[in-house]
N, CA, C and O atoms as a GROMACS GRO file, in nm:
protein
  288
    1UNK      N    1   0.085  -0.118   0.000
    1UNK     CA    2   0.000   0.000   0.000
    1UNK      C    3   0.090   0.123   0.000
    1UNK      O    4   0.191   0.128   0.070
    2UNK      N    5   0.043   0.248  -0.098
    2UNK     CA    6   0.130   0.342  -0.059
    2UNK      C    7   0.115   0.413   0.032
    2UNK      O    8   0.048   0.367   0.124
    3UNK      N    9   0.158   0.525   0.042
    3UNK     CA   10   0.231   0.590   0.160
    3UNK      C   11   0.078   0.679   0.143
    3UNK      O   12   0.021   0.704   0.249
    4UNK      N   13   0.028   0.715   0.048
    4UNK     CA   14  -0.088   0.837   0.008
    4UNK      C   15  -0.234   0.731   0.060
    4UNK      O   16  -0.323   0.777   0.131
    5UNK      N   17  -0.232   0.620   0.019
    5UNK     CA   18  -0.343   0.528   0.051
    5UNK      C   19  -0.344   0.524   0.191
    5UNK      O   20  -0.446   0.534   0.258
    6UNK      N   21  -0.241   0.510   0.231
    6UNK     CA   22  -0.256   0.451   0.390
    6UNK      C   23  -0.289   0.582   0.439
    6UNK      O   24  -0.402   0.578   0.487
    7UNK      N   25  -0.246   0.683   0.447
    7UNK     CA   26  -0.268   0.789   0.521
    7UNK      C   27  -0.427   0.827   0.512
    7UNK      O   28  -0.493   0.842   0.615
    8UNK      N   29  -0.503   0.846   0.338
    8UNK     CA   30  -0.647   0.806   0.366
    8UNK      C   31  -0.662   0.750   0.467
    8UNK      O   32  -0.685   0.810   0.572
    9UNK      N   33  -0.652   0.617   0.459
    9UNK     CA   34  -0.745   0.514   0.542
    9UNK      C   35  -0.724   0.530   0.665
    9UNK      O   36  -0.821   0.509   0.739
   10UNK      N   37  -0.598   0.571   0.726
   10UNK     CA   38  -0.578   0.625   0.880
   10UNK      C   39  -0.704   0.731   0.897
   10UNK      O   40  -0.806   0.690   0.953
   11UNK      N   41  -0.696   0.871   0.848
   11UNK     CA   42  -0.800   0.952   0.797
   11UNK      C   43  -0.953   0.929   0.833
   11UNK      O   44  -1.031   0.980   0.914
   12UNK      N   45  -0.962   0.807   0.716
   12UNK     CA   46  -1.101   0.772   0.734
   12UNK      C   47  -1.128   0.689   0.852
   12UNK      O   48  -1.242   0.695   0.898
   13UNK      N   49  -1.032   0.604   0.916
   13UNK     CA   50  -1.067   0.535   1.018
   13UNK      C   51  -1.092   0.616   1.124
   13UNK      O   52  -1.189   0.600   1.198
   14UNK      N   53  -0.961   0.753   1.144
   14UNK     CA   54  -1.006   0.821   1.245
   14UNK      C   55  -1.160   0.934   1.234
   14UNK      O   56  -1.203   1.013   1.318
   15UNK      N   57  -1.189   0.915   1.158
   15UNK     CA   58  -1.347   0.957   1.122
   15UNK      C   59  -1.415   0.845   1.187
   15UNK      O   60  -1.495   0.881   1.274
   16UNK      N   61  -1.407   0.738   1.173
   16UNK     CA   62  -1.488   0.650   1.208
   16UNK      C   63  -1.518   0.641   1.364
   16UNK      O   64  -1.630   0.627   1.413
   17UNK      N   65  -1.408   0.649   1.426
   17UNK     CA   66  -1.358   0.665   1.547
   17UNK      C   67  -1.456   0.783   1.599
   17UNK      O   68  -1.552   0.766   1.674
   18UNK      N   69  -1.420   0.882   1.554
   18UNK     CA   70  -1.462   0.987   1.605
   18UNK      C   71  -1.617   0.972   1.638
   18UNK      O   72  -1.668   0.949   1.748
   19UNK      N   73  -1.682   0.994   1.507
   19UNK     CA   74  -1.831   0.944   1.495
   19UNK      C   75  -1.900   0.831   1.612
   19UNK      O   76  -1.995   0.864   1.684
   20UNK      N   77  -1.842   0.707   1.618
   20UNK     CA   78  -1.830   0.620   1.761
   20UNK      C   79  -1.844   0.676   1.878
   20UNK      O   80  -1.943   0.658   1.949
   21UNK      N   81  -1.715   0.772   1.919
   21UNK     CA   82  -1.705   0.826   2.050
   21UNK      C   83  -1.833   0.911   2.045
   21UNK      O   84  -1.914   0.882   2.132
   22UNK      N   85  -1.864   1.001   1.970
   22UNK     CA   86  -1.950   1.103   1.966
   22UNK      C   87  -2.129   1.025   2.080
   22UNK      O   88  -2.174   1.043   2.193
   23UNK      N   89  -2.174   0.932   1.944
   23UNK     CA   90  -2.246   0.850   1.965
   23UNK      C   91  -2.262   0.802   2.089
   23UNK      O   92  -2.355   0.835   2.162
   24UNK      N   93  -2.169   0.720   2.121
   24UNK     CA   94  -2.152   0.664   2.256
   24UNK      C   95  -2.147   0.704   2.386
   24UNK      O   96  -2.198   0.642   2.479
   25UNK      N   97  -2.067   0.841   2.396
   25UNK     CA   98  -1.997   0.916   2.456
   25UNK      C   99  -2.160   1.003   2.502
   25UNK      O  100  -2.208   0.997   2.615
   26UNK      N  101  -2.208   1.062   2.413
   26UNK     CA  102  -2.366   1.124   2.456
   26UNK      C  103  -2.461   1.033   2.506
   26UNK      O  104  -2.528   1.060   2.606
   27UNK      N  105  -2.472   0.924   2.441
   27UNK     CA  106  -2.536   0.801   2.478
   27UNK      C  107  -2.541   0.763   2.619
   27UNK      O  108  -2.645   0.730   2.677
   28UNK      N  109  -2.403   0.769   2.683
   28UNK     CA  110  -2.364   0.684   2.755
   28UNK      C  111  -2.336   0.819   2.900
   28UNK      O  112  -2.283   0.788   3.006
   29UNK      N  113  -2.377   0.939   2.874
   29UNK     CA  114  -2.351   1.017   2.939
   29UNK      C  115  -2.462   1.102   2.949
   29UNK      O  116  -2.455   1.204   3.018
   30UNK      N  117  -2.558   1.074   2.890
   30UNK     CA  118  -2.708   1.064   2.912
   30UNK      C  119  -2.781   0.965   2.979
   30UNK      O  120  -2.896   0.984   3.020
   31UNK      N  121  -2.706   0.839   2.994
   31UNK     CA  122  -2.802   0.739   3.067
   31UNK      C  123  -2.686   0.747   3.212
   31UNK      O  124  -2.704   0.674   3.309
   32UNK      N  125  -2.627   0.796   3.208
   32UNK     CA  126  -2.520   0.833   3.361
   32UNK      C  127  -2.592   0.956   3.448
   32UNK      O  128  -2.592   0.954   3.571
   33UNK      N  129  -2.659   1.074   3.362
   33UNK     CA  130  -2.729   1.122   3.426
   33UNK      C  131  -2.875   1.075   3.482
   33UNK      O  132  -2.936   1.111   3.582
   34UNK      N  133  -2.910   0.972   3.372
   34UNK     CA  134  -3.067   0.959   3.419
   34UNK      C  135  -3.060   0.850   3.515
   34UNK      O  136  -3.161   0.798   3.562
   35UNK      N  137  -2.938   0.814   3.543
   35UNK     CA  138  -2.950   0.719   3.710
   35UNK      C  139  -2.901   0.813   3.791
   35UNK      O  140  -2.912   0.761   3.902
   36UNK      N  141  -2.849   0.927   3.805
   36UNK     CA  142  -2.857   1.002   3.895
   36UNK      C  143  -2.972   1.087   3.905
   36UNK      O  144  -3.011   1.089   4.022
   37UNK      N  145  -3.032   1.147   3.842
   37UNK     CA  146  -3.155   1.195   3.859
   37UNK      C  147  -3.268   1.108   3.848
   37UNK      O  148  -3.370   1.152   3.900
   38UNK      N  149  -3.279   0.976   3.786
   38UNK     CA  150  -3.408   0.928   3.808
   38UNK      C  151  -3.480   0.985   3.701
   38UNK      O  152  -3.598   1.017   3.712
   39UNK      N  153  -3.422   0.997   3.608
   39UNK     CA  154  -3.538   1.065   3.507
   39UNK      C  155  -3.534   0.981   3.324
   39UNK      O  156  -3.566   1.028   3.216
   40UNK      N  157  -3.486   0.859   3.359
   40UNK     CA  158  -3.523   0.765   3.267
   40UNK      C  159  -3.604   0.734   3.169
   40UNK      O  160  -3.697   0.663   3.207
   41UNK      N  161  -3.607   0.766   3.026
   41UNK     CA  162  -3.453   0.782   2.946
   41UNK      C  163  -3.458   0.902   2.903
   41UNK      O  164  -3.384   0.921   2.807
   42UNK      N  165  -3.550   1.041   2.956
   42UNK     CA  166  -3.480   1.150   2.896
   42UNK      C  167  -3.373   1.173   2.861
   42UNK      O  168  -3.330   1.207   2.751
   43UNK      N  169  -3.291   1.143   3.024
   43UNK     CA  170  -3.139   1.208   2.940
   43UNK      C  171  -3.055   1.096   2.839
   43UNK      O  172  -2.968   1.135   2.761
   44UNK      N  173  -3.074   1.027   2.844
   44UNK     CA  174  -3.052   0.929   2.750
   44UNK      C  175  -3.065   0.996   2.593
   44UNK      O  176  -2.971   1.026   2.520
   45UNK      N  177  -3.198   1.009   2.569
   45UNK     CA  178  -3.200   0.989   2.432
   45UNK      C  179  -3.185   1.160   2.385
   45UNK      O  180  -3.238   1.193   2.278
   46UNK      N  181  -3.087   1.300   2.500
   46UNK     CA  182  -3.115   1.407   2.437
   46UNK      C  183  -2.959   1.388   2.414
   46UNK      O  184  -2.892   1.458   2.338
   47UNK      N  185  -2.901   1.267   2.505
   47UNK     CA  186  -2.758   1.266   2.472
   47UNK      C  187  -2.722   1.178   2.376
   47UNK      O  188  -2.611   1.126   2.369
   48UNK      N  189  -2.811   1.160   2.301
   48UNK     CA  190  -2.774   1.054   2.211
   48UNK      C  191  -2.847   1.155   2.101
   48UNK      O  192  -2.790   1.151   1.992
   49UNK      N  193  -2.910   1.204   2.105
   49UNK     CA  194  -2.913   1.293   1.974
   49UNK      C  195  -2.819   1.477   1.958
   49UNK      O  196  -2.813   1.565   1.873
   50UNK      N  197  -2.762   1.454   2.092
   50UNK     CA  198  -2.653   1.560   2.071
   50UNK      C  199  -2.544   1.496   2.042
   50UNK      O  200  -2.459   1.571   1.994
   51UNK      N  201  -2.505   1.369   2.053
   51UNK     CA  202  -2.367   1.315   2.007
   51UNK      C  203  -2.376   1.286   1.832
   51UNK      O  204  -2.286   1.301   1.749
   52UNK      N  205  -2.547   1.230   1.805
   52UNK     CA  206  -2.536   1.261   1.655
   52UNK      C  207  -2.509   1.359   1.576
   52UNK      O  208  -2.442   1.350   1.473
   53UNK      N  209  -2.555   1.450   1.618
   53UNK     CA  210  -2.584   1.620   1.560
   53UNK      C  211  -2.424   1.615   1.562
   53UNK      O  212  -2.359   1.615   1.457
   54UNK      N  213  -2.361   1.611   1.698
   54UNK     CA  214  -2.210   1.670   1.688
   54UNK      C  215  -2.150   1.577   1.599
   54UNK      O  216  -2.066   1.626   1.524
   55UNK      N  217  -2.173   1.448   1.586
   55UNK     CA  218  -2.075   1.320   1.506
   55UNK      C  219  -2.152   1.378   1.376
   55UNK      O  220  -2.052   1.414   1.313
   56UNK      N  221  -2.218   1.399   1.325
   56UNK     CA  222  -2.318   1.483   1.179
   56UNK      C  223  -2.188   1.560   1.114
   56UNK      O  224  -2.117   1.536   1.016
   57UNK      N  225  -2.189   1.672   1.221
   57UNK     CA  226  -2.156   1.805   1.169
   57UNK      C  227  -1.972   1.762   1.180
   57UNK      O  228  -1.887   1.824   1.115
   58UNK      N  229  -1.950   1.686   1.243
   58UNK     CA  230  -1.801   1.661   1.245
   58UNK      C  231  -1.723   1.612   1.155
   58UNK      O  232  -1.613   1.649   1.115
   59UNK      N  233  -1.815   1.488   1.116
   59UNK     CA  234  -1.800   1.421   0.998
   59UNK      C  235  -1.791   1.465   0.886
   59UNK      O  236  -1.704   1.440   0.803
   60UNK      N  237  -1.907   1.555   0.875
   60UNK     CA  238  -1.908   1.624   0.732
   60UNK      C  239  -1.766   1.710   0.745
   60UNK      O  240  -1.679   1.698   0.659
   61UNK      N  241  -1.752   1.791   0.850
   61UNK     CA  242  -1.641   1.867   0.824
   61UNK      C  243  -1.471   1.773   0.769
   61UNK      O  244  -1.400   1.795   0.672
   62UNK      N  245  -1.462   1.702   0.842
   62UNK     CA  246  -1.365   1.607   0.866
   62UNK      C  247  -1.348   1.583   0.698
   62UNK      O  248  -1.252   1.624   0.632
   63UNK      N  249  -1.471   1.503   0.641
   63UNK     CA  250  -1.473   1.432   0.508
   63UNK      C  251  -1.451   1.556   0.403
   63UNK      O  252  -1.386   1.533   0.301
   64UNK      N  253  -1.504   1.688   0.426
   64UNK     CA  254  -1.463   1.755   0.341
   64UNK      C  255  -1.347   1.807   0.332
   64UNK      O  256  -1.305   1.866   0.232
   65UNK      N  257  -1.275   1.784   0.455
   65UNK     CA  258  -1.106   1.846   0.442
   65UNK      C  259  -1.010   1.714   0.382
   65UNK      O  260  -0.905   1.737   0.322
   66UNK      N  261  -1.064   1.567   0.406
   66UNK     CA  262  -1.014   1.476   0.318
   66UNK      C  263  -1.039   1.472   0.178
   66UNK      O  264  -0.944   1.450   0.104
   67UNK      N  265  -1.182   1.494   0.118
   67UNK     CA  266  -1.176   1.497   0.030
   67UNK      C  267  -1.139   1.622  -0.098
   67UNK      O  268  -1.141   1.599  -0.219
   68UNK      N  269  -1.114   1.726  -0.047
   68UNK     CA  270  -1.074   1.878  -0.092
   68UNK      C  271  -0.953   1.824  -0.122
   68UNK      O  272  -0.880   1.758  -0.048
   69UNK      N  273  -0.928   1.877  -0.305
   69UNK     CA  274  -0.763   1.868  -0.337
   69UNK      C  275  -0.667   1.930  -0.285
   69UNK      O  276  -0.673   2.039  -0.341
   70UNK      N  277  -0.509   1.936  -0.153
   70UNK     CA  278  -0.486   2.013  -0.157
   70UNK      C  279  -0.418   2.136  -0.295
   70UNK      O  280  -0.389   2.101  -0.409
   71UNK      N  281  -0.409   2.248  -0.250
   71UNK     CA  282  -0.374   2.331  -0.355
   71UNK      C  283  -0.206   2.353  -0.305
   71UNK      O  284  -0.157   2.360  -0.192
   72UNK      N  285  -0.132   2.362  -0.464
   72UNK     CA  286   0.007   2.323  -0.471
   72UNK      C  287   0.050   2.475  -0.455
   72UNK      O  288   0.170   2.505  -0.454
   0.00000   0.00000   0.00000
């Protein structure tokens, strides 16, 4: 593999990554609050749609700085 391929795929994996944590990370820090408050699954599912929104908007950014030619 070359040296230009691999660095993509590092790239895209760490996109992948990212997107994961996002997900999870709200997910999982929404249902951490709703056993401390008792308020089951609100916080759950507002942290799981703020980790999408942020993994959304991250992604897109991310993919468009991979896929933009740089300029020489």
């Amino acid at each position: 593999m070359s040296g230009r391929r691999l660095a993509l795929t590092l790239r895209l994996l760490g996109i992948g990554w990212f997107v994961a944590m996002c997900i999870g990370g709200g997910a999982a820090g929404g249902f951490l609050l709703d056993r401390q408050l008792e308020t089951a699954p609100a916080f759950t599912l507002i942290g799981l749609a703020a980790g999408i929104g942020l993994a959304v908007s991250g992604m897109y950014r991310m993919l468009i700085a991979v896929l933009t030619p740089p300029e020489e």
